[in-house]
C-alpha positions as CSV (number, residue, x, y, z in Angstrom):
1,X,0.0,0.0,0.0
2,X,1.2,3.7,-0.7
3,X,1.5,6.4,1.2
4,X,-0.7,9.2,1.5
5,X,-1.5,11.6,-0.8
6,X,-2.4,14.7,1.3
7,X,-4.5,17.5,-0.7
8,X,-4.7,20.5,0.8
9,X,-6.8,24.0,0.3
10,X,-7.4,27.5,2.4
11,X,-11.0,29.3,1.7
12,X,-11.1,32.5,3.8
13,X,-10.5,31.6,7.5
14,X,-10.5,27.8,7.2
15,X,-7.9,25.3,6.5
16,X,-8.6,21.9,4.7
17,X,-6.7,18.6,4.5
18,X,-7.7,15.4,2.5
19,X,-5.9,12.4,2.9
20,X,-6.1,9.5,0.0
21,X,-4.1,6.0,1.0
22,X,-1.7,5.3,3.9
23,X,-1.6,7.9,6.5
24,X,2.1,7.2,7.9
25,X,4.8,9.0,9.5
26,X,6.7,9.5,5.9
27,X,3.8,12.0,5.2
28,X,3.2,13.4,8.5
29,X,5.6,16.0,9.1
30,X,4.3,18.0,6.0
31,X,0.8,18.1,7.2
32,X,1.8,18.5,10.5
33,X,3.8,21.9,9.4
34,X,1.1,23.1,7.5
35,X,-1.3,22.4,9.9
36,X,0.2,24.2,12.6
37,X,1.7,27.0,9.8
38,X,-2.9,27.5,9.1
39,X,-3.5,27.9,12.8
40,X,-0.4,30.0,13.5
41,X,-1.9,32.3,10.8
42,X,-5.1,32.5,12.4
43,X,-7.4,29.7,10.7
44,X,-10.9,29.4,12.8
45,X,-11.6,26.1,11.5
46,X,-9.0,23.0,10.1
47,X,-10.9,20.3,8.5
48,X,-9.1,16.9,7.6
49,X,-11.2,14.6,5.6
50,X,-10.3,10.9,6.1
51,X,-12.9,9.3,4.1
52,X,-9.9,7.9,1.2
53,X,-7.7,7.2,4.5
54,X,-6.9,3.6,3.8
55,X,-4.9,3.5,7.4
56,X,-3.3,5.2,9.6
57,X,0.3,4.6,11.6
58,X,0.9,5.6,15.1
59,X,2.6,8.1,13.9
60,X,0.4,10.2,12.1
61,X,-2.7,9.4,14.6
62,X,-0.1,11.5,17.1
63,X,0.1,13.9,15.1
64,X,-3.5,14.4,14.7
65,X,-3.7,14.7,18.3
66,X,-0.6,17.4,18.0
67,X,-2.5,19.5,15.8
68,X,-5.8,18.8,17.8
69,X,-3.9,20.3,20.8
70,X,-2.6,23.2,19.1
71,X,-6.3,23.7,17.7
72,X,-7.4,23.9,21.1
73,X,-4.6,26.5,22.2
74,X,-5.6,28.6,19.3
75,X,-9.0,28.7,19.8
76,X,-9.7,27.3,16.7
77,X,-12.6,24.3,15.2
78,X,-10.3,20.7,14.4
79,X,-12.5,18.8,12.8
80,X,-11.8,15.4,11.7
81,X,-14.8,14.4,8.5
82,X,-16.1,12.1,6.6
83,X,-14.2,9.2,8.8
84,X,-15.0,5.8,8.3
85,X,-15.8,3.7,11.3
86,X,-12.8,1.7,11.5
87,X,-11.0,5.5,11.4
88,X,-13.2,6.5,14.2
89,X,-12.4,3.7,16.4
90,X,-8.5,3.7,15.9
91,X,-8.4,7.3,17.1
92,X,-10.7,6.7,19.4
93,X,-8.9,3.6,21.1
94,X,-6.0,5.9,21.6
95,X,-8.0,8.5,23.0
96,X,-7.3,11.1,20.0
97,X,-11.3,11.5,20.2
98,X,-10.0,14.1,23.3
99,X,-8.8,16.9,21.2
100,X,-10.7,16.6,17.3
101,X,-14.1,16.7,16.8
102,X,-15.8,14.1,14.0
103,X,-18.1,15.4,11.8
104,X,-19.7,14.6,8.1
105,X,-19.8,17.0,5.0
106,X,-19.9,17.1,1.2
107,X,-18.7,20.4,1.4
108,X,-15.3,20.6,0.5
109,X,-14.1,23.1,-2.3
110,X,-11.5,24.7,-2.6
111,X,-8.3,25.3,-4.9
112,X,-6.4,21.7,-4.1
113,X,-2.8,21.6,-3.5
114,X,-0.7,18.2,-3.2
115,X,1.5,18.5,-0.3
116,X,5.3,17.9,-1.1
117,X,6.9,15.2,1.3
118,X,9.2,17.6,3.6
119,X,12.7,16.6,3.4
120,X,13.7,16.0,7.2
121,X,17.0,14.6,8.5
122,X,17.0,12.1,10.0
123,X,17.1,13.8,14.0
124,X,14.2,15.6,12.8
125,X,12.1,13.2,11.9
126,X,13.4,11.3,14.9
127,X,12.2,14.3,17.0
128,X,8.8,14.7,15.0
129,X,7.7,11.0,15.9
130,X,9.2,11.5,19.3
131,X,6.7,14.2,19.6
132,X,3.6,12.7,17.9
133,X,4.2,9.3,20.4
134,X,4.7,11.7,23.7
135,X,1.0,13.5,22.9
136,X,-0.4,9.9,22.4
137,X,0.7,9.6,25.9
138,X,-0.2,13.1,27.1
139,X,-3.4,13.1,26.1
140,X,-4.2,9.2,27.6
141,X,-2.4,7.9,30.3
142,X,-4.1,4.8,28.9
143,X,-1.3,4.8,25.9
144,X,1.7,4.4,28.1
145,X,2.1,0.7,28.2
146,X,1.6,0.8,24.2
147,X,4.2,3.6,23.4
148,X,6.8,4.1,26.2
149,X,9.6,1.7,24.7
150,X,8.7,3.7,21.9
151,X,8.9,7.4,23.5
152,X,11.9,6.0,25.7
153,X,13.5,4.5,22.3
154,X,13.3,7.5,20.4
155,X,14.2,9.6,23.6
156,X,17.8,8.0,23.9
157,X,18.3,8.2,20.1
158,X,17.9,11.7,20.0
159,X,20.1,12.4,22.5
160,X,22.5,10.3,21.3
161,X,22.5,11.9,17.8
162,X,22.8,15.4,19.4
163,X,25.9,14.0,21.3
164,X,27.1,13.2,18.2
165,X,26.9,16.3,16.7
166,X,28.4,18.3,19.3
């Protein structure tokens, strides 16, 4: 299976996301920067339509909850749409229902973008999947026993990486 294609659009004061295949981490740092890049800018309302979301990894559920968080700081509407059930329950097992709100539309226009893959090293994308697991955990204590090798993994790698580079 392929990763995602993410499709994105900006009509007045809202922000829209469509994702098409795989949701993974190889496509999550992109929508996670533009995501936080439409609610830095002052977006009252960020829409992410999963209905041609074949899956989704751990990753990218985190940083759904990342952007859901930021949402919240910002006073802004995070709407996840269209989900199928099996979509619902995932992000619902790991508690992501918290911080996005699921809702259903046919009413998504807008001039369509495909978002380019950010090219990351490889600390930063170590650091962005480090973050995504850590809000899994943050926003459900639930999550701990599922992603602290994980967090504690990535943790160490990090450092050691930065130790390398000093």
């Amino acid at each position: 299976m392929a990763d995602a294609q993410i499709l994105v659009a900006r009509v007045d004061e809202m922000a829209q996301v469509r994702v098409t295949g795989r949701a993974s981490m190889n496509c999550s740092r992109s929508f996670r920067d533009f995501a936080f890049k439409a609610l830095d800018d002052g977006v009252e309302r960020l829409l992410v339509d999963l209905s041609a979301c074949e899956a989704m990894d751990s990753t990218f559920m985190g940083v759904l909850a990342q952007i859901g968080v930021r949402s919240k700081q910002k006073k802004a509407r995070f709407e996840v749409v269209n989900a199928s059930e099996t979509r619902k329950k995932q992000l619902k097992v790991i508690g992501v229902h918290r911080v996005v709100t699921f809702t259903y539309t046919d009413d998504m226009d807008g001039d369509w973008t495909s978002l380019s893959r950010a090219k990351v090293t490889e600390l930063e994308h170590a650091k962005m999947v480090y973050k995504a697991h850590e809000t899994l955990i943050e926003i459900d204590s639930k999550n701990v026993p599922e992603f602290k090798d994980v967090v504690d993994f990535l943790r160490d790698d990090i450092q050691r990486r930065e130790d390398q580079d000093n």
